[in-house]
ZAMARGU-4260 file (C-alpha; in steps of 0.2 Angstrom, whole numbers, plus 5000, padded with zeros to 4 digits):
<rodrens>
0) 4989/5055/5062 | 4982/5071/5057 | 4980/5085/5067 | 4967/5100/5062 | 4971/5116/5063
5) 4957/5129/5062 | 4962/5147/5051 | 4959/5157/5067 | 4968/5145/5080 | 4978/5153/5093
10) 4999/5147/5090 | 5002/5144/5108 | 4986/5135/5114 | 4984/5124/5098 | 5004/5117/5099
15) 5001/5113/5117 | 4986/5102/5110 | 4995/5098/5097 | 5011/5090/5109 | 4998/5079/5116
20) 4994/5070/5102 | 5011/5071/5094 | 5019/5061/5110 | 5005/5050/5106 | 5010/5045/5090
25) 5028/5048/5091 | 5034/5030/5100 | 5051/5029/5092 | 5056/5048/5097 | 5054/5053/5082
30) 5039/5063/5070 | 5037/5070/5052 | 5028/5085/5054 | 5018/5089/5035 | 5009/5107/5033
35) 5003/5115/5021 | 5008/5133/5016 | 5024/5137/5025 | 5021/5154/5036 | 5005/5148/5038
40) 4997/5145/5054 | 4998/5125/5053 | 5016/5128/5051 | 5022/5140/5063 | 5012/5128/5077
45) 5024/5114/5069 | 5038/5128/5071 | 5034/5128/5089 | 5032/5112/5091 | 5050/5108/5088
50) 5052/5119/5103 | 5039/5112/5114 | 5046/5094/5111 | 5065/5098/5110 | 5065/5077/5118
55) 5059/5071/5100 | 5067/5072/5083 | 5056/5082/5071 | 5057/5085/5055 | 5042/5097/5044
60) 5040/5097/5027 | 5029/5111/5020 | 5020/5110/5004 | 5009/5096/5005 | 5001/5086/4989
65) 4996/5071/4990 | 5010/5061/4980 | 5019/5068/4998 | 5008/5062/5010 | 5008/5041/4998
70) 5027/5042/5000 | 5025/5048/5019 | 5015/5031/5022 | 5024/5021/5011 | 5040/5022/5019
75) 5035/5028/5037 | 5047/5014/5040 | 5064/5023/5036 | 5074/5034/5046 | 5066/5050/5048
80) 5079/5061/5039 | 5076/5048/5023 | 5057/5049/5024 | 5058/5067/5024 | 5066/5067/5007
85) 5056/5056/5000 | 5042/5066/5004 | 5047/5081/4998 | 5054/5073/4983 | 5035/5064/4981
90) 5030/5082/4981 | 5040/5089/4968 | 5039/5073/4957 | 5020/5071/4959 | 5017/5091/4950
95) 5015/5087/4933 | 5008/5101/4920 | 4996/5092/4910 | 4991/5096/4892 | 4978/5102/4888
100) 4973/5095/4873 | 4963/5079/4872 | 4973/5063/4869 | 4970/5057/4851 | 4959/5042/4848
105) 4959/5029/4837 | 4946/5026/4826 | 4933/5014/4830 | 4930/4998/4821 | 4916/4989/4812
110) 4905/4977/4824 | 4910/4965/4810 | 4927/4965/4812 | 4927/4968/4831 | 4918/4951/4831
115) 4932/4942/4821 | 4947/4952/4827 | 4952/4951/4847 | 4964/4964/4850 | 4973/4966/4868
120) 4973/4985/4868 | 4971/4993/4884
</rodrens>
């Protein structure tokens, strides 16, 4: 489920919204909490949430990309202390620096021999 948060929300009043749908969606007693900037206002509401809902297991992960988020949905089935690792590995594995030069390509071929030479190239 995601849950907005606006820039200029109030902590208290937003994680008291916030609870309702989080008991919503947490049937087994359980939630991974994803936010973005750590110290931000997404997180401290996730901060207080784990106060709020001292009954339910929570875990928050800060930092989201979305290599984080495809791992959090892939394997929302495991325990919630493994999903939370794989989520913040899928975040650190899923920032890659790219080069930036342009890949090199090959040259290209003669209608001619295109016609009489299939090649599997992909």
């Amino acid at each position: 489920m995601a849950f907005d948060v606006a820039p200029d929300a109030v902590v208290e009043a937003t994680a008291q919204e916030a609870l309702v749908a989080l008991r919503q969606v947490a049937s087994d007693g359980s939630a991974l909490l994803l936010v973005d900037v750590f110290g931000a206002t997404p997180s401290n509401i996730a901060q207080r949430l784990t106060e709020l809902a001292s009954d339910l297991k929570l875990k928050i992960v800060a930092g989201v990309n979305l290599p984080m988020l495809l791992r959090s949905v892939c394997y929302q089935d495991e325990s919630l202390d493994g999903l939370a690792a794989r989520a913040a590995a899928g975040a650190i594995q899923g920032v890659i620096q790219v080069s930036a030069s342009a890949p090199q390509q090959q040259p290209l071929r003669s209608p001619s021999h295109a016609a009489t030479h299939h090649s599997s190239q992909q």
